[in-house]
N, C-alpha and C positions, 0 to 999 in steps of 0.2 A: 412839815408834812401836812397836809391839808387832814384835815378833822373827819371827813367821811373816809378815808382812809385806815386814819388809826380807829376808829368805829368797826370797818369791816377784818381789818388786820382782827383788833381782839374777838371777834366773834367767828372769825375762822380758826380764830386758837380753841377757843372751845369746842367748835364742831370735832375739830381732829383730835382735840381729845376725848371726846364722848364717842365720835367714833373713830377709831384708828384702820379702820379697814378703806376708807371713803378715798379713793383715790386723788381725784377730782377734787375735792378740798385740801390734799397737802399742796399741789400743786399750785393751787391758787392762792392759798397761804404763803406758801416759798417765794411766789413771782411779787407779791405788793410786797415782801418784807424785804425784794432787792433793788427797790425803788429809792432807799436809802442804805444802804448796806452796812454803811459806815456808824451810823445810830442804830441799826438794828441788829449788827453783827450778833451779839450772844443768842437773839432770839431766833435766829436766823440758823445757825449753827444749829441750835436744838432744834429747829421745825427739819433741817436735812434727817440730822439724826432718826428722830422719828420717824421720817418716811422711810430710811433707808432700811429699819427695822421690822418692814412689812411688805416691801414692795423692792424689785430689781430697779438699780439706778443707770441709766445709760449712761455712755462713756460723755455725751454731749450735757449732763448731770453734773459727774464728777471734774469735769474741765469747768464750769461755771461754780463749783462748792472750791477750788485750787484757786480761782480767781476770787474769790470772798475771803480767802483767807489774807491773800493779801493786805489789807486793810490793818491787821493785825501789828500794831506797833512796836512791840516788843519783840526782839528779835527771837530772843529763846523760848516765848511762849508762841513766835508762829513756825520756827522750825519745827517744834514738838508737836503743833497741828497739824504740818503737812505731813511728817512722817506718821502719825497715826491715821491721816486720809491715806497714804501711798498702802498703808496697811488693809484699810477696807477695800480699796481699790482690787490690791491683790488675789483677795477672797473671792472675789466676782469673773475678775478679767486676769489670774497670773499669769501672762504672756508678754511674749519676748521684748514687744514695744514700752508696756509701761514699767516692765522690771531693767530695762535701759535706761528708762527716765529715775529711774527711784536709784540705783547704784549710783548714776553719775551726782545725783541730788547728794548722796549720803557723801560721794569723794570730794565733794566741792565744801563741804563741811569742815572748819577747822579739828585738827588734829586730838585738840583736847577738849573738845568737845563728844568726838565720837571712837569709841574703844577697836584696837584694830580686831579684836575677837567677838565682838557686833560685825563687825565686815565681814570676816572670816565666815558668822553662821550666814548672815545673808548671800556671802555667794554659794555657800550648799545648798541653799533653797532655795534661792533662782536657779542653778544647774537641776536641781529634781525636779523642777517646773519644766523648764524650756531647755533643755540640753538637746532634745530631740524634735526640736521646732526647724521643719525642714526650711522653711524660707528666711525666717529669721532670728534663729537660734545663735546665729555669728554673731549678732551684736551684744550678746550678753556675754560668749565668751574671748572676744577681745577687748573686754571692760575690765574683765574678770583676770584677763593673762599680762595684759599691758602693768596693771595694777602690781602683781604678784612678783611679776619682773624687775622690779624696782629694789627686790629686796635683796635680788642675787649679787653678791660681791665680786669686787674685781676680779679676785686672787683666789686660786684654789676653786674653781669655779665648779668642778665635775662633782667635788667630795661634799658641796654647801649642801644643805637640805633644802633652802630656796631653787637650790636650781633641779634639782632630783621632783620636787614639787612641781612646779611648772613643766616638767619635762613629761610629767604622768598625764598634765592634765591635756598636754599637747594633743599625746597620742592615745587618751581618752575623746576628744574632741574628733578623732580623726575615724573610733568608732559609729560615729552616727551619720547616716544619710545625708544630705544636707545638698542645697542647689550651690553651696559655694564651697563644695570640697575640696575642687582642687584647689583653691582660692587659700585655703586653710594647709592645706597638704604644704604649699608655698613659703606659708608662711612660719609651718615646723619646721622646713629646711633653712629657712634665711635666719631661725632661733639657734639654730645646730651650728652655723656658720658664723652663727657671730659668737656662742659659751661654749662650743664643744668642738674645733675643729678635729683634732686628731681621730675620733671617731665618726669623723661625720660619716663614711661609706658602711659603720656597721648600720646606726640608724636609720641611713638612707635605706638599707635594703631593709628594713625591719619595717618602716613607718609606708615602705611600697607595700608590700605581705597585708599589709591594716588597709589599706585603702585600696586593693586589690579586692578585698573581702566585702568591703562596705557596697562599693560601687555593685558589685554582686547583689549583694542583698537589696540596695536601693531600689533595682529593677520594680522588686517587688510591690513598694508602695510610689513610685515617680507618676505612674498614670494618673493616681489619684491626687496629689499634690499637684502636677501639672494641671491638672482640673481647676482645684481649686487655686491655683494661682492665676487663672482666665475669667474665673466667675466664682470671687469669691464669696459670695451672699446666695450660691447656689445651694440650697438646704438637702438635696439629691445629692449633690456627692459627696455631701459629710454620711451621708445615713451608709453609703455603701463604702466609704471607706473605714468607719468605724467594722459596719459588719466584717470586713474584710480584714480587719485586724482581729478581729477577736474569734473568726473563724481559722485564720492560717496560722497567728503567730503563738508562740508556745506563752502561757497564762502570766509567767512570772515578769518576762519583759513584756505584756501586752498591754500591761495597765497605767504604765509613766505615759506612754503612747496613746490610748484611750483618753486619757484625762487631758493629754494637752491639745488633740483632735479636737472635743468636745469643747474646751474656752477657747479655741481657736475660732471656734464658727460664733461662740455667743460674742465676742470683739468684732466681728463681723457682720453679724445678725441685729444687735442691737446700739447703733452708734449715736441714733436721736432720740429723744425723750419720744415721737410722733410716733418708732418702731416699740416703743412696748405700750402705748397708751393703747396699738389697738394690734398684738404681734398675729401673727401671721399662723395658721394651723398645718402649713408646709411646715416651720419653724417647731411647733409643737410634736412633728414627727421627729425630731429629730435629739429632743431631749427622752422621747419613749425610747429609741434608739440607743440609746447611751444608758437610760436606766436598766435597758433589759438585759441588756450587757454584764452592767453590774452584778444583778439578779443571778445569770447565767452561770457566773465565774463562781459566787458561794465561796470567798476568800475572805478572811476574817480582816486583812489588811483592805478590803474595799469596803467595811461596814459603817464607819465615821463619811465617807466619801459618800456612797450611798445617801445617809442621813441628812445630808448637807443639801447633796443635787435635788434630791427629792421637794426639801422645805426650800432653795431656789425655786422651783418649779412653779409653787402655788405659787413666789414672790412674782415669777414672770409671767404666770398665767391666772391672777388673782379669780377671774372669771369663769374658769373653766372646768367642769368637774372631772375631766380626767385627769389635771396635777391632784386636786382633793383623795381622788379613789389611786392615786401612788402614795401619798402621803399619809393614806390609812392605812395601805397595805403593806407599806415598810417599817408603821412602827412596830415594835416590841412591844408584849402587854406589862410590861415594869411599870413600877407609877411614872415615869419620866415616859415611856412611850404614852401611855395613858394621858397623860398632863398634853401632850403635842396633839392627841388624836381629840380630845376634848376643844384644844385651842382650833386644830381645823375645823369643828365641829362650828364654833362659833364665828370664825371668819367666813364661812358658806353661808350661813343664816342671813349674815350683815349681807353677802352680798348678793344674795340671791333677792334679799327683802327690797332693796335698790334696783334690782332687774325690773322686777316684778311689780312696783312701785313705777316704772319710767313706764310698760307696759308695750315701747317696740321693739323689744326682741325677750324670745324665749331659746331656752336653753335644750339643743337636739336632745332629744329623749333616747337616743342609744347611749349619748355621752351620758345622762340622769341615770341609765340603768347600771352602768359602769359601776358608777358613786356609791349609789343605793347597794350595789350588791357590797362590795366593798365593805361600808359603813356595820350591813347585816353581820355580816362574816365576825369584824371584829367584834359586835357586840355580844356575839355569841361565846368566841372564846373567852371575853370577859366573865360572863355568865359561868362558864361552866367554870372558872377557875375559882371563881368565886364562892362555889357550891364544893367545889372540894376542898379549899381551905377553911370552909362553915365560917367565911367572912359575913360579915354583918353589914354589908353593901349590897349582899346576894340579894334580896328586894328590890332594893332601890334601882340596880343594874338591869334585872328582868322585865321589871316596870317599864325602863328607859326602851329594852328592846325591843316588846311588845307595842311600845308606842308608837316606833320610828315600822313596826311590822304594817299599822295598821294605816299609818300618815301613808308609805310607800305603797300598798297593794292598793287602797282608792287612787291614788295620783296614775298609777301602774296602769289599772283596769280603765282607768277616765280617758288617758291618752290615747288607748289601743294603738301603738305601734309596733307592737312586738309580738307576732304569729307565736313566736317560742314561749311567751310570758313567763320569762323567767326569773323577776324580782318576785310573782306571786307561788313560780314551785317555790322557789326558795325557800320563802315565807312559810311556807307547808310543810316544807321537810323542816325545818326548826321547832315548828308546833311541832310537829311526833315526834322529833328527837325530843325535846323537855316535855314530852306527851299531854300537850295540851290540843288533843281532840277535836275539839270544840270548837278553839277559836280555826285549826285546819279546815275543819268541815264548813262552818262560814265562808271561809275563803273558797274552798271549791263550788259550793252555794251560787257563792256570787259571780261566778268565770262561768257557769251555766248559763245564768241569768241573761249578763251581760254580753256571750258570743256562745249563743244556743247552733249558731249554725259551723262552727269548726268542729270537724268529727275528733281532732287531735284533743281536744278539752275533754270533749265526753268519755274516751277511751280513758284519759287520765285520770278524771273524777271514777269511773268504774272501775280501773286500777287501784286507786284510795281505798276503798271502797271494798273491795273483796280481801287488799291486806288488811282492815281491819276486822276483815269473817263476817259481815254482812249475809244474812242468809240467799241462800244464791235466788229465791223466788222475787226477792227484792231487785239483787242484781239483776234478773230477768226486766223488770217493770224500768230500770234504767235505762236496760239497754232498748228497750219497745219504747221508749220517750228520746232516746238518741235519735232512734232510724225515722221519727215521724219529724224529726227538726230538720231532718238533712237538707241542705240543698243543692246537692251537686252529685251525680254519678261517683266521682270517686270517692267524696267524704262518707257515700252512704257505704259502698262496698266494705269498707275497713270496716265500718260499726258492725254489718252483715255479717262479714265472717267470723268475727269472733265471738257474736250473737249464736250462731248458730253452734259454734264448739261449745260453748256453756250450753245451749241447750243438749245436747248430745253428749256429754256429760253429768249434767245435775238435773236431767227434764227428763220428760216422756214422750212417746209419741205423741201427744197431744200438743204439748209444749213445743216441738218441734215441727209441727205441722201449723199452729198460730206462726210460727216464726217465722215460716217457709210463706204462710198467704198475707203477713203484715207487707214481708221484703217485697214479693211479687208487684203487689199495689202501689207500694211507695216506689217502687224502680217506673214503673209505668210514669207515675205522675213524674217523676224526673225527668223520664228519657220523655213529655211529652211537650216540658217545657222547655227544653236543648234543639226537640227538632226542630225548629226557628229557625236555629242558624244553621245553613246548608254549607257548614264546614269540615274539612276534611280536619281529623286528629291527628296531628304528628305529636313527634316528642322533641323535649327541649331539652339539651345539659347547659347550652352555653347561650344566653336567649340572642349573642351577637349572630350566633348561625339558626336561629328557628325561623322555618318561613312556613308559611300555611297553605294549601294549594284551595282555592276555592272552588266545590263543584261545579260543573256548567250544566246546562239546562237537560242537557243527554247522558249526563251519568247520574241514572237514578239507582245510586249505589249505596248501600247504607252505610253509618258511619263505622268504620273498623277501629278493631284495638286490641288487638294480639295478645298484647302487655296482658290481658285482665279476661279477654273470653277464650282463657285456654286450660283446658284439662292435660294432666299428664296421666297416661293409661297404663301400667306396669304388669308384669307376672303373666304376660299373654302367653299364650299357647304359641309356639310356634310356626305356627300353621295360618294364622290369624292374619286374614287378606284385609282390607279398604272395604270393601262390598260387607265382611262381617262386624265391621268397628260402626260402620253405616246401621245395619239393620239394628243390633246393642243398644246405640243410642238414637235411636229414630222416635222416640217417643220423647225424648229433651227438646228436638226443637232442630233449627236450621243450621246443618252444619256446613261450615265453611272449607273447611278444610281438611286432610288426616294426611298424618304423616308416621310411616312405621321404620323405625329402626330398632338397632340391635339386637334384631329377631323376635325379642320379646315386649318393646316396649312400641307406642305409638304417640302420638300428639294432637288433641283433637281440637279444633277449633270452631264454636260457637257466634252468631251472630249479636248476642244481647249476654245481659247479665243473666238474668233468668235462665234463660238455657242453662248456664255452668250450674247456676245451682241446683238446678234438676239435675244434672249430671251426675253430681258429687254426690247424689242419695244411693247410687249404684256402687258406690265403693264397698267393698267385701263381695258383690254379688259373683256369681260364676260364668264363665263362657269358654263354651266347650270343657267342662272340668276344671277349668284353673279358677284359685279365688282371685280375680282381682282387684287390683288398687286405684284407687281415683282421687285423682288429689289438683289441686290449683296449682298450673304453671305462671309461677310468677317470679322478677329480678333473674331471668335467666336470656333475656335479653339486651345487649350492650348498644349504645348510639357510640358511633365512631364518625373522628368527623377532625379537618384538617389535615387529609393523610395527603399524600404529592398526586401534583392534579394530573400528572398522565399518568398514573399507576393504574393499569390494567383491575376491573374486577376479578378476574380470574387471579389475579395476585393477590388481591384481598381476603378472598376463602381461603387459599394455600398460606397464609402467616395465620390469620385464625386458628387454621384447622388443628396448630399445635398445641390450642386448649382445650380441643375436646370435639365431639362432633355435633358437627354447626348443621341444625333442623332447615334453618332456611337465610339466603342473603338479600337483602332488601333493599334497593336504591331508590330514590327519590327521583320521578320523571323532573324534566328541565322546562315543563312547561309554561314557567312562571315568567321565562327570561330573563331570570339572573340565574348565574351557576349556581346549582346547590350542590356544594360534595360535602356528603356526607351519607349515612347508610346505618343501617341494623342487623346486626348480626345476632340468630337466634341460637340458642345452643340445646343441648338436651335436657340440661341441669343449670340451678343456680350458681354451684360450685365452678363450677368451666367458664362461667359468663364472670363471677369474683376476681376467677384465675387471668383470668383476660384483662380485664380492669387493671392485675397487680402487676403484670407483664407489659402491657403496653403504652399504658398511660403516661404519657410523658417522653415515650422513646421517640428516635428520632430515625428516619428514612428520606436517602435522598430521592431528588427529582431530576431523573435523565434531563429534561427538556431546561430547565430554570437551574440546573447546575446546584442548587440550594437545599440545604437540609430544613426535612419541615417536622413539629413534633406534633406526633399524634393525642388526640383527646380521647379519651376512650371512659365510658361513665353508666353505668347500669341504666338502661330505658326506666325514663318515668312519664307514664302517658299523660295528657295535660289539653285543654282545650283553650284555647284562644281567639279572640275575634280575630278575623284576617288584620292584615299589617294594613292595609288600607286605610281601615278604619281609626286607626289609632297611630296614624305617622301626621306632623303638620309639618309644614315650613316657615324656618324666622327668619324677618329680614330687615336691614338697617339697625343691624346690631352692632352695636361699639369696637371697632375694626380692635383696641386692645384685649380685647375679653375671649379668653380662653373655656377651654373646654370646663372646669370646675367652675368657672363666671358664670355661665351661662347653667349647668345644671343648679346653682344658687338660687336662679332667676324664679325655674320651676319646681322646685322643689317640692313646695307646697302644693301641686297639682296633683300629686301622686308617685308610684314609680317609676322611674325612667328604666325601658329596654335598653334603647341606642341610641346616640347622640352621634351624629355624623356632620365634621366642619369639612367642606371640600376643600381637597389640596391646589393650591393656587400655580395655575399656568406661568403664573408672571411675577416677579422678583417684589416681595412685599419690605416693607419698611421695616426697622431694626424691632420696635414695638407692636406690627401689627401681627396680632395670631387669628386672622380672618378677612374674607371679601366681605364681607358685610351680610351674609347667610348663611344658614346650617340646617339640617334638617335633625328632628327632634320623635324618638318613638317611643310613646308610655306602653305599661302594659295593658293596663284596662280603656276601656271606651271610656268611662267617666275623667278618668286624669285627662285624655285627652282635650276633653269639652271644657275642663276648668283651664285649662292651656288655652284653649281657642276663648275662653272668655276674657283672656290677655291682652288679646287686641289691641293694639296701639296705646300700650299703658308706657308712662315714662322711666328711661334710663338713663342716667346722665345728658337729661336733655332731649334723649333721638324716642320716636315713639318708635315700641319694637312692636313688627306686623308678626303674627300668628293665624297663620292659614292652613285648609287641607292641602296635602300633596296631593296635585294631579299626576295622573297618570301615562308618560309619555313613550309608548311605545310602536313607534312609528319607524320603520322598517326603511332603510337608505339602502338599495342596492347598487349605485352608482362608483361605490368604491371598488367592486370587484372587479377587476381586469378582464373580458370577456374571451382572452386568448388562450390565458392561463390558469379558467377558472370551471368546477364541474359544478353540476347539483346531483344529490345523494336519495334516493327516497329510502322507505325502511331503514331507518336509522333510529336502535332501542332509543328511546324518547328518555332513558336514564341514564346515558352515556354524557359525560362533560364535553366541554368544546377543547379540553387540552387530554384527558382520551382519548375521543376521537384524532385529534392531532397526533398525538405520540403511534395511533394505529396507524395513522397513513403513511406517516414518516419512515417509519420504519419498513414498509410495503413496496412507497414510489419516489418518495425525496421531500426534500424539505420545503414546509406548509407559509403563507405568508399570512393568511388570516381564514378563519371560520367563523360563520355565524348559522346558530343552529335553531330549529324550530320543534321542538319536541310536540308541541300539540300534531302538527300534519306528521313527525315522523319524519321529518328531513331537514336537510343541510346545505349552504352550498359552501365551496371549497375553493380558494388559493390557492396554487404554486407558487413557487417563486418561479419555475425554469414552466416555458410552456410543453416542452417533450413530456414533463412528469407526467402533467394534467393529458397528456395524450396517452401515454403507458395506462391510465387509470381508467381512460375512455376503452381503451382497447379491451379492457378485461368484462366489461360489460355490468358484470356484479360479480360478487368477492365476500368475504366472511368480516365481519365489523364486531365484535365480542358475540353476544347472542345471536345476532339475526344477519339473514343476507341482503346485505344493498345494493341500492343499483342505480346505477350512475344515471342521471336525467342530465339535462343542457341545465343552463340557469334560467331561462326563461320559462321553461316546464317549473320550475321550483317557485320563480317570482307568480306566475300564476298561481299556483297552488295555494302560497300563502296570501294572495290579494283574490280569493275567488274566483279564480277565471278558470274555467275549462279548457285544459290544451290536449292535444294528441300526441301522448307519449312517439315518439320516434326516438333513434336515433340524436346524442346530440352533435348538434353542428360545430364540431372545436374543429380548429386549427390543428391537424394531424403532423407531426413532423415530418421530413422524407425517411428519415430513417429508418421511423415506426412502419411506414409506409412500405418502404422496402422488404424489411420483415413478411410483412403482409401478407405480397406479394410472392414472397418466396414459398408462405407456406400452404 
């Protein structure tokens, strides 16, 4: 062997033993020591070893460690290697393929060398492994029967034990699922036919009864198998077939099943050393999958199992801190858990120190918060357990915790990815549970400091803050330092209103009237740095459906928001008209709206913040004798949205109305030109709008027209400002025709949030690997992601520069395709009505629609038949009822002028009348 060889050989022996975590050094230790295999056999042998005790081995691994062993001269000292590899093998991968190869291994073994009661355990624990291996479970059990059969005697055949023994294991065999049942079923009768003839027709009918049973039950799980026998390295249909078992099938049989599911996909998942040097976090779903599983069942017979998959886990994902934060979370605080959760402690170290060391890539900080919490959690119960046995570790343990408190809340706070920041509550409520004050109050300190401008912080620190009895004139000066940090209308309201209850509580008029001209001032400078953007406020539940409508030059309408400028008025007089809710609060400011129900109660709506709070100072006052009540309407508003697109509005109040009484219903105009369905439904109360949310969310309603069940989204309005979509959508292009939807959000990640990623569906038959034309359009939330997007610009990807441009705008109006025989134009048509509404209204009117294209800015449409008499029936009525408003039929040429600006003189349109219609006419 040449000399810089054995130089690097011995000095990679020492890396890997200094560090055992290093992956990349066993690997390359492994590969020069198999350059001679034969001189380095024993060293070689221990370098597997060692790796194999820290890291998962591919199957493409353990077929190169089976071929080193060869070399082994000794016949009895290399049988005794392989069968203790066949042994590690099993631990990894027990399935059906290599416990075929290990059985026939052990029967090709002379007699006296191997005890037949070694055989006898190994076939019980190959059948508890793989008995129920759907595709290939046969081959272990006619290893297993051929073998057993050998021992049944000529004579006296029915009374042998041998033969009563195989005869169980038959019709055992004929219980489980299996793609080769009747294949087996076959082969129980040709066993019967050839030891048991006299009774072959009881068995026959008995071993029918069994496999009349199985096939039954197979149903159950065959989609999912068939699945995965099409696309076995599909990591999607292990996650649902696991779920699927562990939701239907009853606990005690669920888990031989579970467990052989689960090494089914890792023999499949990891076959070359390539799939785990860099596994896949599809693959990573699906060991969470299988542990939560575990987790779920809380059966003291899954607790070893458990403990095992877990420490796999880190072995398969050495890198990742969500095997670490399973591997904390499942130990026991025993010193043996303790001992495991210290060892992971120090394999993350090693490997993060090498992350962090190479310096191109960092580790997502949702997956660090995982860890971190994780980590807290258990060193907390160490802690406490510690302090109850008055162990003498109690120091040293607290020490450790407080360290990993303070190493995590700067790493925490430095990162800022987490609106919830909840490695640093954490950190908080652990200080006040071991009431360490101090170091809590630091830490909310420095979450001030560092995001002064989140109103959620500030409330939390003031929440701190008042449980510790804080005198409330203090809490007063917190909350006057919150409302002056704000920067956003809604972060400031939240701080506002609970400002104001403290003062009104624990203040004076004085104190509340400071409170009252701080808010005023600060909402001013708000609302003056917002008017900028001449955007209309909608709400968002699902941001796939949020669109924004932008004002145009002629709607000088201020911006609205229901959600938050509305009082609820209660304990009215009965008497109590609009004209008297008007005068009452006519000194608050601009009211928008009023709405009275239930006799006594009303709804007032307000143009600004300001106003409400002037409002709410009137609560207790009297009108006409009654005291009334004034109070902030708010969450009594629901966004609904995906209901069936020709469901009538008027059907939408009438399913509401069975939560309570709906204040007002709100549709989105269409003037964007793309369909918005979606809407607002206002109720009277929070509770009826909750009720709604618990009742329809998720239900399902068909659609006359599309024949198709759709299920509704239903989600408490939360108002929210956005820059238009305009501004914040770009488009990619000559992007790598394999690169799917997760490829491609990888790309940007680091720009910001991503809203919506949209790849267009392809007209024309794409190649077996392409998941793309070579563009997609891409929409962040905020304007700055966008620009770090656009500063992408032709940067390289496998080669292709990817372009990053704005999306233009193409709304360009083709009336060419309308048929002029069989086609009207609509004017007055509610500008909120969908294009398959409108459809489902006409349909039902005149006959069936071939297409619609509607204009909601002019308030009109023009319309398809299919049949030209419809479109003549429609002409004839002149105008007719459309949900709210009456429309009225124009020609299409009155409509195409309308929307290209041309003046035309309404008449009459000029269709194609049928004679029949005609005839009609005529008669009447």
């Amino acid at each position: 062997m040449d000399d810089q060889i054995k130089l690097t050989i011995k000095a990679l022996a020492q890396e890997t033993t200094a560090d055992v975590f290093n992956g990349q050094k066993h690997d390359q230790y492994i590969e020069l020591l198999r350059l001679n295999r034969k001189d380095n056999l024993a060293e070689l042998l221990h370098a597997r070893r060692a790796k194999l005790q820290h890291y998962t081995l591919s199957r493409e691994e353990f077929t190169e460690w089976l071929e080193d062993l060869s070399e082994i001269e000794d016949n009895m000292s290399r049988l005794a290697e392989v069968v203790e590899l066949y042994g590690l093998i099993l631990k990894t991968y027990p399935t059906a393929p290599y416990w075929k190869n290990y059985l026939n291994f052990i029967l090709e073994i002379e007699d006296s060398e191997v005890s037949e009661e070694l055989i006898r355990d190994l076939f019980t624990q190959a059948l508890k492994e793989v008995a129920d291996d759907y595709k290939d479970g046969s081959l272990v059990w006619e290893i297993i029967l051929e073998h057993l059969s050998k021992d049944i005697p000529t004579t006296h055949i029915p009374q042998s034990p041998a033969f009563r023994m195989v005869l169980a294991l038959h019709k055992k065999r004929l219980l489980y699922p299996s793609l080769s049942l009747d294949e087996s079923f076959s082969q129980f009768l040709s066993f019967i036919s050839k030891y048991d003839q006299e009774n072959y027709i009881d068995h026959m009918r008995e071993s029918t009864e069994i496999v009349n049973r199985t096939k039954r039950a197979q149903r159950y799980i065959e989609k999912h198998e068939l699945g995965i026998l099409k696309d076995p390295s599909n990591p999607q249909l292990y996650i649902e077939y696991l779920e699927s078992i562990h939701t239907h099938m009853d606990s005690s049989d669920a888990g031989p099943l579970l467990n052989n599911v689960f090494r089914r996909f890792l023999y499949n998942a990891y076959p070359t050393r390539s799939s785990l040097q860099n596994p896949s976090k599809e693959n990573l779903q699906v060991w969470l999958t299988y542990i939560y599983c575990l987790y779920e069942r809380q059966l003291d017979e899954d607790k070893d199992t458990l403990e095992l998959t877990v420490l796999d886990f880190v072995h398969t994902y050495p890198e990742s801190p969500i095997s670490y934060s399973e591997l904390i979370r499942s130990c026991p605080t025993s010193d043996v858990g303790y001992e495991v959760f210290k060892l992971g402690l120090q394999r993350w170290d090693s490997v993060k120190r090498v992350v962090e060391d190479d310096g191109s890539f960092q580790f997502p900080y949702d997956e660090w918060k995982v860890l971190a919490i994780a980590i807290l959690h258990f060193r907390l119960t160490i802690v406490q357990e510690a302090k109850q046995e008055n162990s003498k570790e109690y120091q040293q343990e607290i020490n450790a915790l407080y360290q990993d408190i303070h190493a995590f809340v700067d790493y925490a706070i430095l990162q800022n990815h987490d609106i919830f920041h909840s490695v640093e509550k954490l950190s908080i409520s652990i200080c006040i549970k071991l009431g360490n004050l101090k170091t809590a109050t630091l830490i909310i300190d420095e979450l001030i400091r560092k995001f002064p401008d989140q109103s959620d912080v500030w409330l939390y620190a003031i929440q701190f803050h008042k449980d510790q009895s804080m005198k409330p004139q203090d809490i007063s000066r917190i909350y006057y330092a919150a409302a002056e940090s704000a920067t956003s209308v809604e972060g400031f309201e939240k701080i506002v209103e609970e400002w104001l209850q403290h003062e009104h509580v624990f203040g004076d008029v004085y104190s509340i009237r400071n409170a009252m001209v701080v808010s005023n001032k600060q909402l001013k400078r708000l609302a003056g740095l917002e008017a900028a953007i001449e955007e209309d406020v909608t709400t968002q539940v699902e941001k796939e459906v949020t669109k924004k409508r932008k004002l145009s030059d002629a709607e000088e309408i201020p911006t609205r928001s229901r959600e938050t400028f509305t009082i609820l008025v209660s304990n009215l007089p009965i008497s109590t008209t609009k004209a008297n809710l008007e005068t009452f609060f006519n000194d608050c400011g601009e009211i928008r709206d009023i709405v009275l129900f239930q006799n006594s109660k009303a709804i007032v709506e307000f143009s600004h913040e300001q106003e409400v709070f002037t409002a709410l100072t009137k609560n207790m006052k009297k009108l006409d004798g009654n005291t009334i009540r004034v109070e902030r309407k708010l969450e009594s508003t629901v966004f609904v949205t995906n209901y069936p697109p020709s469901i009538s509005q008027d059907s939408i109040r009438k399913t509401f109305s069975e939560c309570g009484d709906i204040v007002s219903l709100r549709f989105p105009t269409q003037r964007s030109n793309h369909t918005r369905r979606f809407c607002y439904v206002e109720f009277a109360t929070a509770d009826q709008a909750k009720k709604a949310v618990f009742i329809f969310n998720g239900k399902k309603f068909p659609d006359s027209l599309t024949k198709r069940d759709y299920e509704l989204k239903v989600a408490i309005s939360q108002p929210t400002k956005l820059t238009h979509i305009s501004e914040r959508k770009v488009r990619l292009n000559n992007i790598p025709f394999t690169y799917n939807e997760e490829d491609i959000r990888k790309i940007f990640q680091d720009c910001g949030p991503i809203e919506k990623l949209i790849i267009p569906s392809s007209h024309r038959k794409r190649s077996k690997n392409q998941n793309n034309d070579g563009f997609a359009f891409l929409t962040f939330e905020t304007v700055e992601a966008t620009q770090r997007a656009l500063n992408k610009n032709e940067f390289l990807v496998e080669g292709r520069k990817i372009e990053v441009s704005k999306q233009k705008s193409t709304n360009k109006d083709d009336f060419r395709e309308f048929n002029d025989l069989s086609t009207i134009g609509l004017e007055n048509v509610n500008d909120t009505l969908t294009s398959e509404q409108l459809k489902a209204l006409l349909t039902e009117e005149f006959g069936p629609i071939s297409r619609i294209k509607l204009f909601p800015k002019e308030k009109a449409a023009i319309v398809e038949f299919e049949r030209a008499s419809d479109s003549g029936n429609a002409t004839m009525k002149s105008k007719f009822e459309l949900g709210s408003t009456e429309a009225t039929v124009r020609s299409k040429a009155d409509i195409v002028g309308l929307v290209n600006g041309v003046s035309t003189e309404h008449k009459k349109p000029n269709l194609m009348v049928p004679a029949s219609v005609q005839r009609k006419r005529r008669k009447q």
